[in-house]
MIGU-335772 format. One record per residue (C-alpha): y, z, x; residue in one letter; residue number from 1. Coordinates in steps of 0.1 Angstrom, whole numbers. Layout:
! residues N
(rec (Y; Z; X); A; NUM),
...
//
This chain:
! residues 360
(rec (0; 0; 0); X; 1),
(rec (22; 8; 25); X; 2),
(rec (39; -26; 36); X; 3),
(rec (46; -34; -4); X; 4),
(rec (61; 1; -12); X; 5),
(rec (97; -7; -3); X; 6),
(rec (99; -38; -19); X; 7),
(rec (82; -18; -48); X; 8),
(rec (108; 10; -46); X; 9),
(rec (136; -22; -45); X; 10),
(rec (121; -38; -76); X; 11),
(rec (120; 3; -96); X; 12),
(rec (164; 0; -82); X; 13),
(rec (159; 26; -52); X; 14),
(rec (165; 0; -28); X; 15),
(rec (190; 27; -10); X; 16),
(rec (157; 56; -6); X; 17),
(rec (136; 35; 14); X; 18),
(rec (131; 62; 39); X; 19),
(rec (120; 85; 17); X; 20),
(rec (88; 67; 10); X; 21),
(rec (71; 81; 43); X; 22),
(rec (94; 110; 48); X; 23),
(rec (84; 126; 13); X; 24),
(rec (47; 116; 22); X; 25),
(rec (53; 135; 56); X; 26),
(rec (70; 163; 44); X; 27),
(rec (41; 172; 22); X; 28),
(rec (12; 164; 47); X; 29),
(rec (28; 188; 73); X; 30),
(rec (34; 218; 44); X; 31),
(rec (3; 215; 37); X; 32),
(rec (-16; 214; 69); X; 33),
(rec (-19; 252; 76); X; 34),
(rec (-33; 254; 44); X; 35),
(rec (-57; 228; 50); X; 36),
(rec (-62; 242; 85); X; 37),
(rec (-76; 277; 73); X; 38),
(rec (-95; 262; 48); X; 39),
(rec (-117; 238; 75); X; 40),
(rec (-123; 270; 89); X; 41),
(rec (-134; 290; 66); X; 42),
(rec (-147; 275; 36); X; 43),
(rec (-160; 240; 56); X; 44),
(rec (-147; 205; 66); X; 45),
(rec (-165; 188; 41); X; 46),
(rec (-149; 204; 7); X; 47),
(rec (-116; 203; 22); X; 48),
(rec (-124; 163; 35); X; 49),
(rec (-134; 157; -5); X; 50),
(rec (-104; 171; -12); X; 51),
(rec (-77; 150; 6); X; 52),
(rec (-100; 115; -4); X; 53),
(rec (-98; 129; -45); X; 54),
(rec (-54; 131; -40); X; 55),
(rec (-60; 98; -30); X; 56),
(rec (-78; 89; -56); X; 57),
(rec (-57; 103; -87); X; 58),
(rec (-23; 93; -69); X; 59),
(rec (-32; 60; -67); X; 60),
(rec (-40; 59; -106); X; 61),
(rec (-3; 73; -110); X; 62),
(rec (16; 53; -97); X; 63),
(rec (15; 24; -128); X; 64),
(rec (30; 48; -150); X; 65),
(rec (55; 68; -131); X; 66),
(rec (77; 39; -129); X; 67),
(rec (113; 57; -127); X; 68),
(rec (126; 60; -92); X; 69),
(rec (123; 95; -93); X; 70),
(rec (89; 93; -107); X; 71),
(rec (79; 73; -76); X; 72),
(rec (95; 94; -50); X; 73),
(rec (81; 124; -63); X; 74),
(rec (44; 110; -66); X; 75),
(rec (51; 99; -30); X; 76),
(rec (57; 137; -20); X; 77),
(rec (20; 149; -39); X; 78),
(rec (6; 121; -24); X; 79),
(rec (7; 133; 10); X; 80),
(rec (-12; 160; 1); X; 81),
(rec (-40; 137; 10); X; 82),
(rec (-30; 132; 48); X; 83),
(rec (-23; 169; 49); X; 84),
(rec (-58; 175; 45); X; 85),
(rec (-82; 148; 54); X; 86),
(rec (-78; 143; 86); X; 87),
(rec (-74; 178; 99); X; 88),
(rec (-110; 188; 83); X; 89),
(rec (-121; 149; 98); X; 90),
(rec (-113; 159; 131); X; 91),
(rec (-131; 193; 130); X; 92),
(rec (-162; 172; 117); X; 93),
(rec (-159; 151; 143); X; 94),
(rec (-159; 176; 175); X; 95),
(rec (-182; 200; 160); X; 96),
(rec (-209; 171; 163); X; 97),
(rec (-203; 158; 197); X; 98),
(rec (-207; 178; 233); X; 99),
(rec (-171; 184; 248); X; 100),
(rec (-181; 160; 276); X; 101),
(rec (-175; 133; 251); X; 102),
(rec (-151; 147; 230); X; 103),
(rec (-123; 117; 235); X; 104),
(rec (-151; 90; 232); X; 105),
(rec (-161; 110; 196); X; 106),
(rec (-122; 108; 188); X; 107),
(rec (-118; 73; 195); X; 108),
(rec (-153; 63; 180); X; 109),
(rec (-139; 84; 144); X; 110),
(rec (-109; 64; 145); X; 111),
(rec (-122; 28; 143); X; 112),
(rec (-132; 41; 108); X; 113),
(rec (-94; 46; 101); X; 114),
(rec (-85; 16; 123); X; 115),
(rec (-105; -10; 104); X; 116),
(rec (-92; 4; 69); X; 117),
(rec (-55; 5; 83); X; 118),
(rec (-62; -34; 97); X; 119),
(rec (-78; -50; 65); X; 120),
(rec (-57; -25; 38); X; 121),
(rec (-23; -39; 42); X; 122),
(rec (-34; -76; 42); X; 123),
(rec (-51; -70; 11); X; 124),
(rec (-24; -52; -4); X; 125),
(rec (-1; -74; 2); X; 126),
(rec (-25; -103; -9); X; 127),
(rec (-30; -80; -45); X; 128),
(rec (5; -77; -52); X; 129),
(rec (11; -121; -43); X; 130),
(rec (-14; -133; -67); X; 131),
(rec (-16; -107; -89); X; 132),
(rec (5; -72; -95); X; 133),
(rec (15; -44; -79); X; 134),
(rec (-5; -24; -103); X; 135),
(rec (-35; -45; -94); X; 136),
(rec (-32; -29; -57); X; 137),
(rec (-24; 9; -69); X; 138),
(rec (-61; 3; -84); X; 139),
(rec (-81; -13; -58); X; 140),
(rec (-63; 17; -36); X; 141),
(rec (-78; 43; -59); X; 142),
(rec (-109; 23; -60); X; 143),
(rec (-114; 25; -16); X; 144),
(rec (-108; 60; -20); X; 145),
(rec (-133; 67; -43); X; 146),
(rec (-156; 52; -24); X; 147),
(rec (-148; 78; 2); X; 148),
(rec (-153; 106; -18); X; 149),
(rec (-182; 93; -30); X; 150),
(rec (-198; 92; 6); X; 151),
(rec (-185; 127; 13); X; 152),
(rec (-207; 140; -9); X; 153),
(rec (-232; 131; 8); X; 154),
(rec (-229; 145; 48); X; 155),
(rec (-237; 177; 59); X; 156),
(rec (-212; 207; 64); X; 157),
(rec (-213; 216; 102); X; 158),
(rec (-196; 248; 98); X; 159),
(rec (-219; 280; 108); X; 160),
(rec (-212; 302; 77); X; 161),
(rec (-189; 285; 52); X; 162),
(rec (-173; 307; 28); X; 163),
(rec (-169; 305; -10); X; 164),
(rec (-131; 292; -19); X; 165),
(rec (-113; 325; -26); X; 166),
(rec (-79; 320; -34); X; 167),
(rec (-71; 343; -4); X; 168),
(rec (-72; 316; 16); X; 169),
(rec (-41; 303; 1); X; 170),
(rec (-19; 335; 16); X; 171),
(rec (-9; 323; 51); X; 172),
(rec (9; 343; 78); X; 173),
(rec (31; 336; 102); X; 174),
(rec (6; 337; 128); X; 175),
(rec (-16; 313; 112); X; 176),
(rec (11; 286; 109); X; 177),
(rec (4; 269; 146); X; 178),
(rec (-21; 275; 170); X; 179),
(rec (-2; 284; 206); X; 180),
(rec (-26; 270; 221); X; 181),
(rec (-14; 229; 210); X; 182),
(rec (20; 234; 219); X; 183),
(rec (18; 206; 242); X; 184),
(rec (-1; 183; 229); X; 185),
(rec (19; 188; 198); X; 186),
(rec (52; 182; 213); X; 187),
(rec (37; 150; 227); X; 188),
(rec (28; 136; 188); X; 189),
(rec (63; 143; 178); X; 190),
(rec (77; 119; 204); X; 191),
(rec (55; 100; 200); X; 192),
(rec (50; 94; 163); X; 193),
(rec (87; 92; 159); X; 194),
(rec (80; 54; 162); X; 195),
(rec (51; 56; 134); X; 196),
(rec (79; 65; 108); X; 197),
(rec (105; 38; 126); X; 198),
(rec (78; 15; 120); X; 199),
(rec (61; 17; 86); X; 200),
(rec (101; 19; 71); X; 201),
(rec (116; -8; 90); X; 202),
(rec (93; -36; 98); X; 203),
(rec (83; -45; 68); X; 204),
(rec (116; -56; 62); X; 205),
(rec (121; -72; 99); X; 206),
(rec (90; -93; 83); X; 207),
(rec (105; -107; 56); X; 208),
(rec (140; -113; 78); X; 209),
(rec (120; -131; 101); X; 210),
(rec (101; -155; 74); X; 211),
(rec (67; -138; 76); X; 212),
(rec (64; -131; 37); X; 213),
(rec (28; -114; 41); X; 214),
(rec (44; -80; 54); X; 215),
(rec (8; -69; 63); X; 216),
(rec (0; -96; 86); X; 217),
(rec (25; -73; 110); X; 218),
(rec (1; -43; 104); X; 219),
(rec (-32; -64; 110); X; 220),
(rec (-21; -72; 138); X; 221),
(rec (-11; -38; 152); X; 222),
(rec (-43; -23; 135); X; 223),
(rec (-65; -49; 153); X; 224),
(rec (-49; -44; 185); X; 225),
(rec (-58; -4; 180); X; 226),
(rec (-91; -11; 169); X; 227),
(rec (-97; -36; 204); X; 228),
(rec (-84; -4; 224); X; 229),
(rec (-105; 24; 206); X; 230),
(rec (-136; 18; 220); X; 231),
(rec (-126; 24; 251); X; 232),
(rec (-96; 48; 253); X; 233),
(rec (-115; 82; 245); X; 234),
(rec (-143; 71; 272); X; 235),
(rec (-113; 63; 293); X; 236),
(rec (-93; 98; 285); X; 237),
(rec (-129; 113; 292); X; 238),
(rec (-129; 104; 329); X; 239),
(rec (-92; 104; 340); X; 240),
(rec (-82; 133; 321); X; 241),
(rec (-57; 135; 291); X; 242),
(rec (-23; 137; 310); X; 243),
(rec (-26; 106; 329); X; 244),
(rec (-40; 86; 300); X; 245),
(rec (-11; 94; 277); X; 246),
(rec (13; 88; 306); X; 247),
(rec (5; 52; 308); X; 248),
(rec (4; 48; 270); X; 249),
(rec (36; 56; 267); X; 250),
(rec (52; 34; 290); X; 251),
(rec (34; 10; 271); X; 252),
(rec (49; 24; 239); X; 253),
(rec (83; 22; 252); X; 254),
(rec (79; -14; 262); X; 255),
(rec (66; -22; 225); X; 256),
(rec (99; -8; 210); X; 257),
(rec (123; -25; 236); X; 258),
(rec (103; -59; 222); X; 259),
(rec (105; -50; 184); X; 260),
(rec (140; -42; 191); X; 261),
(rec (155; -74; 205); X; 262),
(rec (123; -94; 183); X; 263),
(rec (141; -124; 166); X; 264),
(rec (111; -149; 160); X; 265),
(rec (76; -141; 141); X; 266),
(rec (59; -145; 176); X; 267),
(rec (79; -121; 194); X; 268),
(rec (73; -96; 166); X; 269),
(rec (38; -102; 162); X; 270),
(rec (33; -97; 202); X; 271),
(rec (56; -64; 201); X; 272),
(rec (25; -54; 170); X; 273),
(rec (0; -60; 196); X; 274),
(rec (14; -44; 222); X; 275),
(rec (21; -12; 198); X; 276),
(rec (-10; -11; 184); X; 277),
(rec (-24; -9; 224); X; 278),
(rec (-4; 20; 228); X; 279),
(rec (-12; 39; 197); X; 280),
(rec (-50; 33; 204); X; 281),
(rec (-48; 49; 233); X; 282),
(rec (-26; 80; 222); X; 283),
(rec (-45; 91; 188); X; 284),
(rec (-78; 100; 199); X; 285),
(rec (-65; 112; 236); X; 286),
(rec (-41; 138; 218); X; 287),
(rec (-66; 146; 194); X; 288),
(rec (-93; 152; 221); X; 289),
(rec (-62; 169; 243); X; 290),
(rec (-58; 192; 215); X; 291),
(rec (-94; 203; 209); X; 292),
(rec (-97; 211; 249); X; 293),
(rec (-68; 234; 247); X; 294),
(rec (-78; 253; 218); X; 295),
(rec (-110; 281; 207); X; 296),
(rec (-136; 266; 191); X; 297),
(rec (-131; 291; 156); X; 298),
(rec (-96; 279; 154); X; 299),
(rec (-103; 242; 159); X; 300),
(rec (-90; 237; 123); X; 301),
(rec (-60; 255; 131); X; 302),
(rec (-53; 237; 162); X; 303),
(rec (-58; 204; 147); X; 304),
(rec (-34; 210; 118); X; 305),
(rec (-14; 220; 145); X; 306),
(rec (-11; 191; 160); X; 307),
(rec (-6; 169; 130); X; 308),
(rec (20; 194; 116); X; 309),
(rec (40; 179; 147); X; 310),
(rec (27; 143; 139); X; 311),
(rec (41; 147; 103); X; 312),
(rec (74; 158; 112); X; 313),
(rec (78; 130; 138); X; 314),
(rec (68; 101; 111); X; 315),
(rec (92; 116; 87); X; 316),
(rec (121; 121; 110); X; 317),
(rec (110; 88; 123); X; 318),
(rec (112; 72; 91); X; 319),
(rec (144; 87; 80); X; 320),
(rec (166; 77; 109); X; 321),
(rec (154; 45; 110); X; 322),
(rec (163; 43; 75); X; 323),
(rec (198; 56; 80); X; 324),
(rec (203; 34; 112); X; 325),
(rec (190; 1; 94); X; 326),
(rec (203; 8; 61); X; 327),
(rec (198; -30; 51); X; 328),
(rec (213; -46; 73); X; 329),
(rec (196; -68; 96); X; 330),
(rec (215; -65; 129); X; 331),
(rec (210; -32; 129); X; 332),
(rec (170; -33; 137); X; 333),
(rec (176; -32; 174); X; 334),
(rec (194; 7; 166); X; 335),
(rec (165; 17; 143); X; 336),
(rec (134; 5; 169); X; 337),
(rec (157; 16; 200); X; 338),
(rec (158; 52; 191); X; 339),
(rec (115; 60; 194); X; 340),
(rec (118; 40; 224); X; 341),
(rec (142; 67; 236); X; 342),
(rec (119; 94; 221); X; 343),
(rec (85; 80; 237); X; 344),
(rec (109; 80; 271); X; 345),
(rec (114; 120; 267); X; 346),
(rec (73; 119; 261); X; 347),
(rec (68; 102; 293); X; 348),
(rec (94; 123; 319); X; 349),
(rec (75; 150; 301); X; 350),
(rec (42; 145; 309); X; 351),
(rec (49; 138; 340); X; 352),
(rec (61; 171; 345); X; 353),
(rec (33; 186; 333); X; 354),
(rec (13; 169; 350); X; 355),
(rec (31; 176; 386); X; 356),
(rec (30; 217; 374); X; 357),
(rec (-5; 215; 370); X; 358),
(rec (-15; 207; 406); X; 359),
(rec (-1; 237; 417); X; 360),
//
């Protein structure tokens, strides 16, 4: 859906709140993530997995007849109750299976999954909402994500000695906000995933300036590109170690925003989407691995909605100054892509740093 929401929010008359449509999402998914955090750890990842997939599902069915603007914008905010949960419980699953040894190679294998729904999903959607309606996509959506649900019944829980939902569980404190133990790595995915939010608000619209009509044919590429990458970049974090890895992927994600900024032909834009999606290969299953080295295997929930509690508020900050800086008007798309390039820059001095500190 997500390269044919702002057209859709144009069409409803928000054309103005286009930032909003991932910043709402965002601001959600990272309220929700301590929540969702303490839950994978104490009453299993699988409930709290089914969970996030059945938002999906009923969100989707929404959004036909909350048609105001205000409708929209507040189903966008429920909606990312999904993200808030999902993946943190996903990425529990996903270590407690594999031997640490591997633990980036697991990360990177888990997020082809993600990677091949993310390539084909916004071709199709886009595809749905040409030939037939935008209502027509909202559907098929909630269809995928049953699907999801449906095979999530079906896998084991890996948790030693999952608990019975108590509303309890619900009551956090301060201390079970963020794990100490991520601060780095979550610092990193704010940086970094400033350009996530710079990206799913603005090029859809740099797609259509540009002539390319099929605004997910951007996103397939990117996706693609990720996908090529995955296979390799856990094994690769694995054996050179998680500082070094993420050092050269963001000098690689610096270059891709320098390229989308000055892009002025489909070719150009369509390379800065490969070289992107390169970059973000590398860095999601290499911080997600980073994180589950850093922290104690009973808070591995915590640390891990940790980390996307920083990943959140990067794609929604992302998202909203690139709205602000764009704000329709096309020769402003070199300010909006400029800016992560100038966050992934602080990532990169950073890490080297770090890096430096920790031979000594």
């Amino acid at each position: 859906m997500i390269p044919e929401l702002p057209g859709y929010l144009t069409k409803l008359g928000g054309a103005e709140y286009k930032g909003l449509i991932i910043a709402l999402f965002t601001l959600m998914a990272g309220i929700s993530r301590p929540f969702s955090g303490k839950l994978t750890d104490t009453i299993g990842r699988v409930p709290v997995m089914v969970f996030g997939s059945l938002v999906c599902v009923v969100c989707s069915l929404l959004y036909p007849l909350l048609t105001s603007v205000v409708g929209f914008l507040l189903l966008r905010f429920v909606h990312g109750f999904s993200t808030g949960f999902k993946p943190t419980a996903t990425s529990a699953y996903g270590a407690d299976v594999v031997h640490e040894s591997r633990r980036g190679e697991a990360m990177g294998a888990l997020s082809i999954g993600y990677t091949l729904g993310a390539s084909a999903g916004p071709m199709i959607g886009s595809y749905l909402v040409d030939f037939f309606s935008y209502d027509t996509m909202f559907y098929i959506s909630s269809a995928f994500a049953l699907g999801s649900v449906i095979i999530l019944y079906n896998i084991k829980e890996t948790l030693a000695e999952p608990q019975k939902f108590a509303w309890k569980y619900l009551r956090i404190k301060r201390t079970e906000i963020f794990d100490r133990s991520a601060l780095r790595p979550s610092i990193i995915t704010l940086l970094m995933c400033f350009s996530i939010g710079t990206i799913l608000t603005v090029a859809p619209d740099l797609s259509e300036h540009l002539g390319l009509h099929n605004k997910g044919i951007f996103f397939a590429f990117f996706t693609v590109a990720s996908l090529v990458i995955r296979f390799a970049a856990g094994k690769i974090s694995d054996r050179f170690g998680r500082i070094p890895v993420l050092i050269g992927s963001s000098l690689v994600l610096i270059f891709a925003m320098v390229l989308m900024a000055i892009s002025n032909t489909v070719p150009m834009m369509l390379t800065a989407a490969v070289i992107y999606g390169l970059s973000w290969g590398v860095n999601s299953p290499t911080l997600s691995a980073w994180t589950i080295d850093l922290c104690q295997p009973e808070n591995r929930g915590k640390a891990i909605a940790s980390m996307y509690i920083a990943l959140e508020i990067g794609i929604g900050t992302g998202a909203l100054f690139s709205g602000w800086l764009y704000d329709n008007i096309p020769s402003n798309f070199i300010y909006a892509f400029a800016l992560p390039g100038i966050f992934a820059l602080v990532a990169f001095v950073l890490l080297i740093k770090w890096q430096k500190a920790d031979h000594f």
